[in-house]
N, C-alpha and C positions, 0 to 999 in steps of 0.2 A: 534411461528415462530422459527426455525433452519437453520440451514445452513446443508445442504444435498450433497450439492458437492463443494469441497474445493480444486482448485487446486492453484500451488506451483510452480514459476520456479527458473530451475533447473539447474546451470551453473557451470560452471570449477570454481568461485570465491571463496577463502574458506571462506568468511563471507556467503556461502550458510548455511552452517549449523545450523546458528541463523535463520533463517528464516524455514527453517526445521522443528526444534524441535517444534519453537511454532503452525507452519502449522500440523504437527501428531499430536500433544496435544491439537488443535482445533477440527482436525477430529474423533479424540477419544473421544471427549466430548460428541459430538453432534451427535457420532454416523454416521457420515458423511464420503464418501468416499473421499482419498483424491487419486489425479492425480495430475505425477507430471510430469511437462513438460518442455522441451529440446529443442532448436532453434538450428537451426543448419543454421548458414550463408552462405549466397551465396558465391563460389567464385568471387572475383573482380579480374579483372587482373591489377595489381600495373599499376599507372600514369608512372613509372619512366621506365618501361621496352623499351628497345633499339632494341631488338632483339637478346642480345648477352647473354642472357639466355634463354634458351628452353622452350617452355610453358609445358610442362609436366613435367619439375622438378618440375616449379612453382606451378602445380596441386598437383603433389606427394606432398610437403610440405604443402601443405594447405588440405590435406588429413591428414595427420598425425598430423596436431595441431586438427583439427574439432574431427579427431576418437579418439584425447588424451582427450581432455576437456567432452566429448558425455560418456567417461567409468569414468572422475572421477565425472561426473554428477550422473553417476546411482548406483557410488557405496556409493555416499554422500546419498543419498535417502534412499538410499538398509538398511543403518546405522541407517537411521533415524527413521523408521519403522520396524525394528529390535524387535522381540519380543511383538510387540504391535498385539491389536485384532482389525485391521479395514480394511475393503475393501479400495486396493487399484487396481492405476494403473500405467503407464507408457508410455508415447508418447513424441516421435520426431517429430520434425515439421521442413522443411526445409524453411529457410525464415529468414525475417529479421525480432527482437523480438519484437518491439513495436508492429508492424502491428499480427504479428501472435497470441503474447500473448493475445492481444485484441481479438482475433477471439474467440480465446479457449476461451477467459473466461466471453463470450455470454453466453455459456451453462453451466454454474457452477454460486454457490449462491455468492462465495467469492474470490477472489485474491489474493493470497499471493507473495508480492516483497520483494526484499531487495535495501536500498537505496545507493546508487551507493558511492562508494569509491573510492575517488581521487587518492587515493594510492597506489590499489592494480595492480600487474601487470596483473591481469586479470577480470576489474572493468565492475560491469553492465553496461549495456551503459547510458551514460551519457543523463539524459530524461526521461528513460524509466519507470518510476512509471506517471511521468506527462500525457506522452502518452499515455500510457495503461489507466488508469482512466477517460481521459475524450473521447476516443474512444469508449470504452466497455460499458457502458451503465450498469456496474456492480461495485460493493463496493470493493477497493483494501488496503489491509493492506499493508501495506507499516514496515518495519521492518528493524531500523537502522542500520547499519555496524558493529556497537561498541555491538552490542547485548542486549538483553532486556531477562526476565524470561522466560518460556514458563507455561502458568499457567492462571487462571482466575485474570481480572484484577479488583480489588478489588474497584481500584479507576477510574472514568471517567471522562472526563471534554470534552461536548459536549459545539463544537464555536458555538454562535447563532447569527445571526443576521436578523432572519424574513423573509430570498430569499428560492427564490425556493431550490437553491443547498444545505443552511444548512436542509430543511426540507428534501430534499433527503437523506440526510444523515446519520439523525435524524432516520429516519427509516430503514434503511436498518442495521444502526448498534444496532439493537432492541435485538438481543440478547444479546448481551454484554453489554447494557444499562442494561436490565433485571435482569441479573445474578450477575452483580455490585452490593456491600453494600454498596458504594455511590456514586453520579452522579450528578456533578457542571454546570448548563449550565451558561458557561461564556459568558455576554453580554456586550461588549465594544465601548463605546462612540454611544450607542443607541437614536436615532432620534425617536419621538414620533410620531407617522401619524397612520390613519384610516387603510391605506391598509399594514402597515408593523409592526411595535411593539405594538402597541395599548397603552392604559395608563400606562401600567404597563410592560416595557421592561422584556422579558422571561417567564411572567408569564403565557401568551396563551399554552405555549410549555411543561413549567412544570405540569398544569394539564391534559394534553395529556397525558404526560408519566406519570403522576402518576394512571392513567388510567389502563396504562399495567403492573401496579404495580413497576412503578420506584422509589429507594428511592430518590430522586431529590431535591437540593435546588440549587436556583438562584443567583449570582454575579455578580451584576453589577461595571467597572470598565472604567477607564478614560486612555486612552491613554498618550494624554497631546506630549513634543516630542517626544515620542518612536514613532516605528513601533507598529501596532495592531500584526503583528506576536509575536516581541519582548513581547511584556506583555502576548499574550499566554504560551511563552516556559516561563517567569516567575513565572507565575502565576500554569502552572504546574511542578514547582520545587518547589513552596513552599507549592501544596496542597500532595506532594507526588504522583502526578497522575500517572498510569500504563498506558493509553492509554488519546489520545486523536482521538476527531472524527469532523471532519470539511465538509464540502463542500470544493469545489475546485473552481477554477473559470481562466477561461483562453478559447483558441480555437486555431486551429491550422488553418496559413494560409502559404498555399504553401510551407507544412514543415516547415514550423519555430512554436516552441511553443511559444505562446506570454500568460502570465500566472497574474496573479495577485499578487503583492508584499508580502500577509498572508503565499499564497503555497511557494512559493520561498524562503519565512525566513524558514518557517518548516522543509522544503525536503533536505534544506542543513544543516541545523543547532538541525534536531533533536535528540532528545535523549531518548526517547519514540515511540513506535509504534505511528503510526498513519493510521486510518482509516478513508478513502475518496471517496467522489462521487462526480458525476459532473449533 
């Protein structure tokens, strides 16, 4: 198993460029094309207008910020892919990005995000790795603000907890399980049942993937008063982890993402790529 199409989105934010590097250095690996994609927002006509501004200034400036962010989108890309040997692309999508990036990334193997920065004065929008992930029905890398290597990640630490979503997961980040020289599935505060962990919390999943040739050992660990997010970004600080690969868990009702407390510690507080399904 590979990943064959890998695309990337591609925004005015300069922490694009971490998400970038490691998006080419995926697509190079694997031989895979990468596309890299551009949202391009609807105009809104502002709450506050009276009438004592023109609509078509209002347009012209919302022109001119959309065509500013759309050329430093393409030429952050253009950098990134710079001298490298891989089929690429390029697409604009007008729309709004959870909904669209979702769309696009139906027909591609993998997702590449970057996780939204409170900071930046030009921040992905706030959500949008949550939304894309569990709309797209595809495996989104997700790729901190603060930046991470671009490179094989040496170390992995798959969350297990025996639901459908960690096995989604499980699989879909198969190649990077694979290619890892070691792979921790961490199993915390595991409940022993017929239809879910069996006798032996992790060990169903571990010789699964030692199957596809994973090198794979099992952790089991206790919460106790932490958050189970909290013990994960622990526990991948102290194993040195380069990624980490979760299920996701939440749905969206009437736009509002309502999400489960593991994603929520991660997506804010990570410091590691992280690769997710839903």
């Amino acid at each position: 198993m590979s990943y064959r199409t890998i695309l990337v989105h591609c925004d005015a934010d300069p922490t694009a460029a971490h998400r970038l590097a490691i998006a080419a250095e995926l697509a190079q690996r694997h031989n895979a094309r990468l596309v890299g994609v551009h949202v391009r927002p609807p105009f809104d006509t502002p709450a506050f207008v009276d009438g004592t501004v023109p609509m078509d200034t209002l347009f012209a400036a919302y022109e001119k910020v959309v065509g500013a962010n759309a050329e430093a989108a393409v030429a952050a890309f253009a950098k990134a892919i710079k001298g490298l040997h891989l089929a690429s692309e390029w697409r604009v999508v007008d729309g709004h990005a959870p909904e669209q990036l979702a769309i696009q990334a139906r027909y591609a193997d993998l997702m590449v995000l970057g996780q939204t920065d409170p900071r930046s004065e030009t921040p992905t929008p706030p959500g949008l790795p949550e939304s894309v992930v569990l709309a797209t029905g595809r495996p989104v890398l997700v790729v901190p603000y603060i930046g991470a290597a671009a490179g094989p990640a040496r170390t992995v630490m798959l969350c297990w907890n025996a639901s459908r979503e960690s096995a989604r997961a499980a699989a879909d980040a198969l190649p990077f399980l694979q290619a890892a020289e070691k792979v921790i599935v961490l199993v915390v505060d595991p409940e022993v049942s017929a239809d879910g962990h069996g006798q032996e919390p992790g060990a169903d999943v571990a010789v699964w993937l030692a199957r596809h040739g994973v090198k794979v050992t099992v952790q089991r660990d206790v919460a106790a008063d932490a958050e189970i997010g909290e013990v994960i970004l622990s526990r991948a600080a102290d194993h040195g982890v380069d990624l980490i690969v979760m299920g996701i868990y939440g749905h969206s009702r009437l736009r509002e993402m309502v999400l489960g407390g593991v994603s929520r510690t991660l997506l804010s507080s990570m410091t590691v790529p992280v690769l997710m399904s839903h």
